[in-house]
C-alpha positions in Angstrom: 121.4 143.4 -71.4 117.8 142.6 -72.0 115.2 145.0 -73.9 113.6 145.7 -70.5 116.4 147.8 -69.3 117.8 148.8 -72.5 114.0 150.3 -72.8 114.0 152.0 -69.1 117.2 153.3 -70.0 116.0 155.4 -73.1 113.2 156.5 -71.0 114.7 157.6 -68.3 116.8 159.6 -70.8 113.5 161.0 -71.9 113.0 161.9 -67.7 116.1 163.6 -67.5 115.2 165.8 -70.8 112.1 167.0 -69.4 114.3 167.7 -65.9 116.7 170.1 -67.9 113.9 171.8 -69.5 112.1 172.5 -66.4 115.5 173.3 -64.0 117.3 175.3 -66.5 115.0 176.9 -68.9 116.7 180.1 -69.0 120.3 178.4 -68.7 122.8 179.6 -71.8 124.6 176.2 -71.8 121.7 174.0 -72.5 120.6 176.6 -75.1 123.6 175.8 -76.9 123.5 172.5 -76.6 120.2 172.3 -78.1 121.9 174.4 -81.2 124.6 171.6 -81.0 122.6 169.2 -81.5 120.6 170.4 -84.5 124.0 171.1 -86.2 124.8 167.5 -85.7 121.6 166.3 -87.1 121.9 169.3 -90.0 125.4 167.7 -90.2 124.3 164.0 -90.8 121.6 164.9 -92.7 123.2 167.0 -95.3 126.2 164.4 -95.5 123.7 161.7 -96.6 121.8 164.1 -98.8 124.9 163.5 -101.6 123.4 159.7 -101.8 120.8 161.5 -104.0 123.7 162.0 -106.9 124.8 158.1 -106.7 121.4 157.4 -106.8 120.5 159.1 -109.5 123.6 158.1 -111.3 123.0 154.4 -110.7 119.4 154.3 -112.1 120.4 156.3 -115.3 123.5 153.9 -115.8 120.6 151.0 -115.9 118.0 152.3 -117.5 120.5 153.4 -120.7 122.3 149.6 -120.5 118.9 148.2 -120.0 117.0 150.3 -122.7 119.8 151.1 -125.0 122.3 148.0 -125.0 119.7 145.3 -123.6 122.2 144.6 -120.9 120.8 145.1 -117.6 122.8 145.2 -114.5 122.6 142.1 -111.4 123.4 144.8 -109.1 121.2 147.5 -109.9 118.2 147.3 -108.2 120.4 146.3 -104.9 121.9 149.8 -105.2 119.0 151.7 -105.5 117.3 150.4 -102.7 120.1 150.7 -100.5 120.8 154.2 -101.2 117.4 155.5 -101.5 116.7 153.7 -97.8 120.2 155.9 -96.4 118.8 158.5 -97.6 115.4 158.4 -96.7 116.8 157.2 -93.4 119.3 159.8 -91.8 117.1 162.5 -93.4 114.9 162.1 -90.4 116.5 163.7 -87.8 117.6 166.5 -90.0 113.5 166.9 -90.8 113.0 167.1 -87.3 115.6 169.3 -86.4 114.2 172.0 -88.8 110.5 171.2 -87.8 110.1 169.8 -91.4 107.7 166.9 -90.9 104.2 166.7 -91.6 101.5 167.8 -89.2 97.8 169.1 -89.4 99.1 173.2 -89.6 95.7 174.5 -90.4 94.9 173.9 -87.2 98.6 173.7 -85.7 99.6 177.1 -86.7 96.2 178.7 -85.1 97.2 177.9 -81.8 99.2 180.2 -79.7 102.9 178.9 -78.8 101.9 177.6 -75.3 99.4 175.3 -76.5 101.2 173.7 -79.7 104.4 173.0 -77.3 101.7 171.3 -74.6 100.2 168.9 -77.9 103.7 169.0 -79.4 105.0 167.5 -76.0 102.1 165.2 -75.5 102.5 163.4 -78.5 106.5 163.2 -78.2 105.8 161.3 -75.2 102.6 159.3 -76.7 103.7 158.5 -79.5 107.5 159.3 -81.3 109.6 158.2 -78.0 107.4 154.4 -77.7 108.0 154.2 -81.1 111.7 155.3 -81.0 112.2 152.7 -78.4 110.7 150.0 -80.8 112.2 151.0 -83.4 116.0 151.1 -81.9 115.4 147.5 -79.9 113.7 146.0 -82.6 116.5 147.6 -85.4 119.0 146.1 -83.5 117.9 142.6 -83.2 117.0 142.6 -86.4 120.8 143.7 -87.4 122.1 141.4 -85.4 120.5 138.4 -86.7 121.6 139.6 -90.3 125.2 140.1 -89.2 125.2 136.3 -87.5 123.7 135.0 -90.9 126.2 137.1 -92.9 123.0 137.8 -95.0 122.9 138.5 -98.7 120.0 139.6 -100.9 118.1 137.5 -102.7 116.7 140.2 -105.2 120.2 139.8 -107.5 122.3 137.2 -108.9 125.7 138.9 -107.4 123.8 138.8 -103.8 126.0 141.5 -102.4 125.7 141.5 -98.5 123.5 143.5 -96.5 123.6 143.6 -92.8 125.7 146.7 -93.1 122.3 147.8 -94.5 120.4 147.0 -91.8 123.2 148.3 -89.3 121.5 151.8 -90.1 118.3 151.3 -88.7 119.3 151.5 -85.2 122.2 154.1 -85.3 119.2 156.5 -87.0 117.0 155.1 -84.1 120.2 157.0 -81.6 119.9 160.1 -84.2 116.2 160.2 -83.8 116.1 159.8 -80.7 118.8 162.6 -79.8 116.7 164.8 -81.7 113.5 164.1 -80.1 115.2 165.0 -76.4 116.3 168.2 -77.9 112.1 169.2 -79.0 111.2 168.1 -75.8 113.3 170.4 -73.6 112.3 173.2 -76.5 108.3 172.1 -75.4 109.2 172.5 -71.7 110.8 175.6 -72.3 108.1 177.2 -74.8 105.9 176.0 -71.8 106.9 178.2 -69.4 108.1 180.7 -71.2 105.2 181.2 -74.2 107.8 181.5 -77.1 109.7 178.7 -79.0 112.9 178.5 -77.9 115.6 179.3 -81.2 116.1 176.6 -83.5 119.2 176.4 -86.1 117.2 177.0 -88.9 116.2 180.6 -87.3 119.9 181.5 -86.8 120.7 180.8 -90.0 118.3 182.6 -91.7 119.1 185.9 -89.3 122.8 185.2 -90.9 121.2 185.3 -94.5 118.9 188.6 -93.4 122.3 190.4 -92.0 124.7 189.1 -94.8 122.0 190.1 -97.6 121.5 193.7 -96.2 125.4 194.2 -95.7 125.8 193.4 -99.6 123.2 196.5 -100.1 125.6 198.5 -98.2 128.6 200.3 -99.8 132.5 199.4 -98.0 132.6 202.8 -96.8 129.1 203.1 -94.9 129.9 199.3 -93.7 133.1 200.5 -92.7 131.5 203.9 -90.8 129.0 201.2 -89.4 132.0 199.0 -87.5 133.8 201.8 -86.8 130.7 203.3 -84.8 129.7 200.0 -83.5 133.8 199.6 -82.0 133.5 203.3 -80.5 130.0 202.3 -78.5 131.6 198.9 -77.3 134.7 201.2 -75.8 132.4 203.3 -74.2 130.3 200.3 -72.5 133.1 199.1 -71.5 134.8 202.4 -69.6 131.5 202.5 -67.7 
């Protein structure tokens, strides 16, 4: 398959995310599949996020045998760069799935919610899906031609091998991109409708809101609450 079509395929993926935005805006099902996919990306992301600890564990372990006992490792400085660049790497997706990454807010956040989803959308297509598309295309080649080699590093006498390494960049490319279809249906849907569609994030923190107020409450008014709540539900439903 050349890049050609392996590109018009991506971007007609991109086509078919701005379809579903604009046919089904209101549609339950695609709001929780947009939901679904940011608790994959949350998922992936906070997996990865335990690469911190080995990290950190791997650069104390040489400075102390490199400081202390003047016996530095030949596989240190392989570690750390390949565990800092997983980590760096699948964090993406989780950034972007909780709106995390950098943009000009002081202007940004002045702007009603129409307008930031029309720039927002704007520069998913300009910019993040082209680059996306590069990025996947390019990772792979790039992976293959490491796996074919069977390439090692040169930075360490053990030269431990690293196309599994590279093997990352375009499976976070997929990631990436997965996330970026789920903004763009969001921007089609804050479009038309002037709000942001709900993200994770904002469901979470209504579940830390509710769960923090019911720990203020005593068991009996909780239990008064549920029972009242049970009784109303009944009723609704005899009408």
């Amino acid at each position: 398959m050349t890049d050609s079509l392996v590109t018009g395929g991506l971007a007609g993926l991109v086509v078919v995310a701005l379809i579903i935005g604009i046919a089904f805006s209101t549609n339950e099902v695609v709001s929780r599949a947009l939901l679904a996919v940011d608790r994959f990306s949350t998922l992936i992301g906070q997996t990865f996020s335990w690469t911190i600890l080995l990290l950190t564990a791997a650069i104390t372990y040489e400075v102390i045998a490199r400081r202390f006992f003047s016996a530095p490792t030949n596989w240190g400085y392989d570690v750390q760069y390949m565990l800092y660049g997983t980590l760096f790497m699948f964090a993406g997706a989780y950034a972007l799935s909780r709106n995390g990454h950098v943009r000009g807010d002081f202007l940004y956040r002045m702007m009603p919610a129409r307008r930031q989803a029309m720039l927002d959308l704007l520069l998913y297509i300009l910019f993040f899906f082209p680059a996306i598309f590069a990025f996947m295309v390019a990772g792979w080649h790039f992976f293959e031609l490491s796996w074919i080699q069977n390439e090692r590093s040169m930075f360490s006498p053990s030269g431990p091998i690293i196309w599994p390494f590279k093997g990352i960049i375009p499976v976070v490319g997929f990631i990436m991109l997965l996330q970026g279809l789920v903004e763009v249906v969001r921007c089609v849907r804050c479009i038309r409708s002037g709000e942001w569609p709900q993200r994770l994030s904002d469901v979470e923190e209504l579940d830390q809101i509710i769960l923090a107020k019911a720990a203020e409450k005593s068991p009996e008014e909780l239990a008064r609450e549920l029972a009242e709540n049970a009784d109303a539900a009944l009723s609704a439903k005899g009408q």
